[in-house]
C-alpha atoms as a printed R data frame, in Angstrom:
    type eleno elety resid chain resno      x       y       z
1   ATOM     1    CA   UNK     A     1 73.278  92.296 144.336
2   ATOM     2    CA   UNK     A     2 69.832  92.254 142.664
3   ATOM     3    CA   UNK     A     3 68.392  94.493 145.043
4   ATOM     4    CA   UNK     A     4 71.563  96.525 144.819
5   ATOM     5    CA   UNK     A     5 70.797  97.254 140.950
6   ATOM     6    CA   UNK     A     6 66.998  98.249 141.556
7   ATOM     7    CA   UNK     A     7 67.808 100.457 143.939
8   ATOM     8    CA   UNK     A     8 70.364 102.466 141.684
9   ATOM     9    CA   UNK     A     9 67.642 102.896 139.088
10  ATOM    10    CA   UNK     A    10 65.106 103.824 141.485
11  ATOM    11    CA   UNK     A    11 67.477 106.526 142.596
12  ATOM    12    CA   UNK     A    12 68.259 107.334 138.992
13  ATOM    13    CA   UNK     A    13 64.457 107.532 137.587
14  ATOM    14    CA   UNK     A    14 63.667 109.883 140.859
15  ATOM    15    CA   UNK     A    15 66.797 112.086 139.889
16  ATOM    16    CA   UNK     A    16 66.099 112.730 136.141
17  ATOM    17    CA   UNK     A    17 62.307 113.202 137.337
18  ATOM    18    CA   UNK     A    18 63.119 116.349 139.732
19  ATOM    19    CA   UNK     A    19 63.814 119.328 138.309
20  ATOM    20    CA   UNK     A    20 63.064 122.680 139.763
21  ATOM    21    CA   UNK     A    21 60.307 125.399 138.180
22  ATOM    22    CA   UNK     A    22 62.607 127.280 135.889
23  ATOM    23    CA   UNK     A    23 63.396 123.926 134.709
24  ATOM    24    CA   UNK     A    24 60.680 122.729 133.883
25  ATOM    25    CA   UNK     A    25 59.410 126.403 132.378
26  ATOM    26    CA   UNK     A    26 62.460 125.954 129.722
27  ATOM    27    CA   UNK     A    27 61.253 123.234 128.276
28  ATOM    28    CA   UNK     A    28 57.339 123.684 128.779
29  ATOM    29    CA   UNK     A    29 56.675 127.008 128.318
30  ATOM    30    CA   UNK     A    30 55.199 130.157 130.966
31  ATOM    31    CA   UNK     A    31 52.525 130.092 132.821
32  ATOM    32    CA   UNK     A    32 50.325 132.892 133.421
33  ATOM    33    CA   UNK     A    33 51.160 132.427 137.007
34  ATOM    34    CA   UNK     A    34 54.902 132.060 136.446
35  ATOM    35    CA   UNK     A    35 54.810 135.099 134.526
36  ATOM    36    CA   UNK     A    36 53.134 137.341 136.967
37  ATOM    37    CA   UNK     A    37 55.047 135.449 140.133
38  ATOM    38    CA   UNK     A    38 58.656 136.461 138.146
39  ATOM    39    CA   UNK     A    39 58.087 140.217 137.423
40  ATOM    40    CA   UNK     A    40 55.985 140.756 140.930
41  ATOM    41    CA   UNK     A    41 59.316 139.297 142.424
42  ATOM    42    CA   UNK     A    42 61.343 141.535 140.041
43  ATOM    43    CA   UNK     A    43 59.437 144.780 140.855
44  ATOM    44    CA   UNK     A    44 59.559 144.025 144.630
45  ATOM    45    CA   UNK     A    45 63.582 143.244 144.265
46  ATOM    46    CA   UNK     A    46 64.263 146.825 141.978
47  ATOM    47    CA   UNK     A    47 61.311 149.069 143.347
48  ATOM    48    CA   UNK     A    48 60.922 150.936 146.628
49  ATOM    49    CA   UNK     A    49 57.814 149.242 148.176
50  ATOM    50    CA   UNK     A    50 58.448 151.354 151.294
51  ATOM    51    CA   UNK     A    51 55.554 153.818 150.340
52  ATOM    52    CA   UNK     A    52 53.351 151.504 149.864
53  ATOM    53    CA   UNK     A    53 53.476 150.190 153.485
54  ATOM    54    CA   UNK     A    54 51.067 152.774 155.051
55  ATOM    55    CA   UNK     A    55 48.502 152.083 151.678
56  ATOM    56    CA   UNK     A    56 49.394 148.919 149.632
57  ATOM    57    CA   UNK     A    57 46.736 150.253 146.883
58  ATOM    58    CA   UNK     A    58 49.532 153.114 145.784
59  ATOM    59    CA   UNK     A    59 51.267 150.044 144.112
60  ATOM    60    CA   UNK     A    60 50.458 147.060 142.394
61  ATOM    61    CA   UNK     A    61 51.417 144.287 140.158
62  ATOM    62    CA   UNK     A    62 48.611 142.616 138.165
63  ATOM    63    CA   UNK     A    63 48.282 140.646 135.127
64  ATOM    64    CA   UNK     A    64 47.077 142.483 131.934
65  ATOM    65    CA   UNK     A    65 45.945 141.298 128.468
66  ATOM    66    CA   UNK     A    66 47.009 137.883 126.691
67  ATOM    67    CA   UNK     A    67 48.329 136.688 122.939
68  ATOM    68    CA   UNK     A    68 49.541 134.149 121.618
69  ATOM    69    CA   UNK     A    69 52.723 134.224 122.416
70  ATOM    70    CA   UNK     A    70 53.490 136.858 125.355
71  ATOM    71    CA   UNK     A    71 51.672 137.599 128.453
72  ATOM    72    CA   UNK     A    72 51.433 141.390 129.456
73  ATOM    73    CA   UNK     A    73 51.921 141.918 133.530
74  ATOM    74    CA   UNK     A    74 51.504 145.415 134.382
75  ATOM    75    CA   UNK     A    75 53.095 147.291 137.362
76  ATOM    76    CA   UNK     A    76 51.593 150.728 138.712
77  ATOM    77    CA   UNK     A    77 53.922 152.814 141.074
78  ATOM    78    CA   UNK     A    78 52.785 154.979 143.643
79  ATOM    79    CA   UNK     A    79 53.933 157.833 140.759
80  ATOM    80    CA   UNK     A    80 51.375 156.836 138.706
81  ATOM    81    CA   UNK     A    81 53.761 155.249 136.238
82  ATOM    82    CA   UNK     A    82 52.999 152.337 134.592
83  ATOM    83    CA   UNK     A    83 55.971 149.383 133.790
84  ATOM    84    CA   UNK     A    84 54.564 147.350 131.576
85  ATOM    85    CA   UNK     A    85 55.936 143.896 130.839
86  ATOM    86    CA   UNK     A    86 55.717 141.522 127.777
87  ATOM    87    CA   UNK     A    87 56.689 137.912 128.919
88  ATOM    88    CA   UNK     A    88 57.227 135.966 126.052
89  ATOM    89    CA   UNK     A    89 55.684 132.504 126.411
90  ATOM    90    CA   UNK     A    90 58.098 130.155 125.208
91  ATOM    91    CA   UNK     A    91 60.864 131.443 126.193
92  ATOM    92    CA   UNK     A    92 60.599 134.032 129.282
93  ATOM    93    CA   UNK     A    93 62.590 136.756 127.732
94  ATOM    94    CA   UNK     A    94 60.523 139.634 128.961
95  ATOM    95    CA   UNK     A    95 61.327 143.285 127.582
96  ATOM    96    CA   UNK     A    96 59.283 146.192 129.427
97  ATOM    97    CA   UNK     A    97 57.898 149.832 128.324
98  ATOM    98    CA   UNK     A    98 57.511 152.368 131.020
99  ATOM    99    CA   UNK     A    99 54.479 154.831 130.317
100 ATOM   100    CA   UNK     A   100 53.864 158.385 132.067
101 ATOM   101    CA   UNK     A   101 50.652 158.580 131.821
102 ATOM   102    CA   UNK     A   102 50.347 162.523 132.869
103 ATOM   103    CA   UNK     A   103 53.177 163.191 130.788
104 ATOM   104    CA   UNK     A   104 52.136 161.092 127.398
105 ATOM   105    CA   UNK     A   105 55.732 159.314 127.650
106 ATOM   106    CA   UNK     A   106 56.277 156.070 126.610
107 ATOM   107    CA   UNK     A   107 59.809 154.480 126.193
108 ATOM   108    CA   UNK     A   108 61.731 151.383 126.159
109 ATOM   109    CA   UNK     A   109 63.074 150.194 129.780
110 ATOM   110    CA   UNK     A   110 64.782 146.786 129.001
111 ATOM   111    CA   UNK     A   111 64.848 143.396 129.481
112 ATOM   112    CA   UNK     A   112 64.883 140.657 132.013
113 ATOM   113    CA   UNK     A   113 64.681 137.080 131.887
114 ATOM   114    CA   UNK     A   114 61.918 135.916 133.489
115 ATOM   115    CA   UNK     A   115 63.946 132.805 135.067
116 ATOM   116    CA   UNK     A   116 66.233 135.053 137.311
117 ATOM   117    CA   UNK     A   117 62.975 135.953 138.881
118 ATOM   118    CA   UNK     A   118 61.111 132.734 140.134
119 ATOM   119    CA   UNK     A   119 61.487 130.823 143.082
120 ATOM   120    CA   UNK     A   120 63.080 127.615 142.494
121 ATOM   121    CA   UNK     A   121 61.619 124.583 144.502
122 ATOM   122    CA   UNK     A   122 63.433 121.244 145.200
């Protein structure tokens, strides 16, 4: 019965130690690597890559500068847009400004949440 009872809380330590990334983001905090890992999975899911197969330098995803509080990831289409995204540290809400360079545009594009976008491992 003894050994019973240790086994149960060996199973219920390992339990309430695994979580998965997003997980353990929420109560941590982003990464610089989460961040850029989340949008570069969000541009390839919304974007059309398939110009970039012949040349993958017409696109790109890339981290950009750093505060405090938000990380800035920066996507570059083939179009010579930029996307650029503001992932906020603490909480992964990420909103993101589209500039035309050529054109002098800048304007709001949205939000995501920067969870929807990473991998989850077990």
């Amino acid at each position: 019965m003894k050994n019973v009872v240790v086994l149960l809380l060996a199973v219920l330590f390992l339990c309430s130690c695994h979580r998965d990334k997003a997980e353990q983001a929420q109560s941590s905090g982003i990464t610089a690597e989460m961040a850029l890992e989340g949008v570069s999975n969000y541009c390839h899911s919304e974007y059309d890559w398939s110009v970039a197969e012949s040349d993958s330098a017409l696109m790109s995803v890339e981290m950009g500068d750093e505060t405090e509080t938000e990380y800035k990831v920066v996507f570059r289409s083939y179009t010579g847009a930029f996307v650029y995204f503001y992932v906020d540290k603490s909480s992964g809400s990420t909103r993101m400004v589209e500039y035309v360079p050529a054109l002098d545009i800048e304007s709001d594009a949205g939000t995501i949440d920067l969870f929807d976008y990473l991998q989850t491992k077990n």
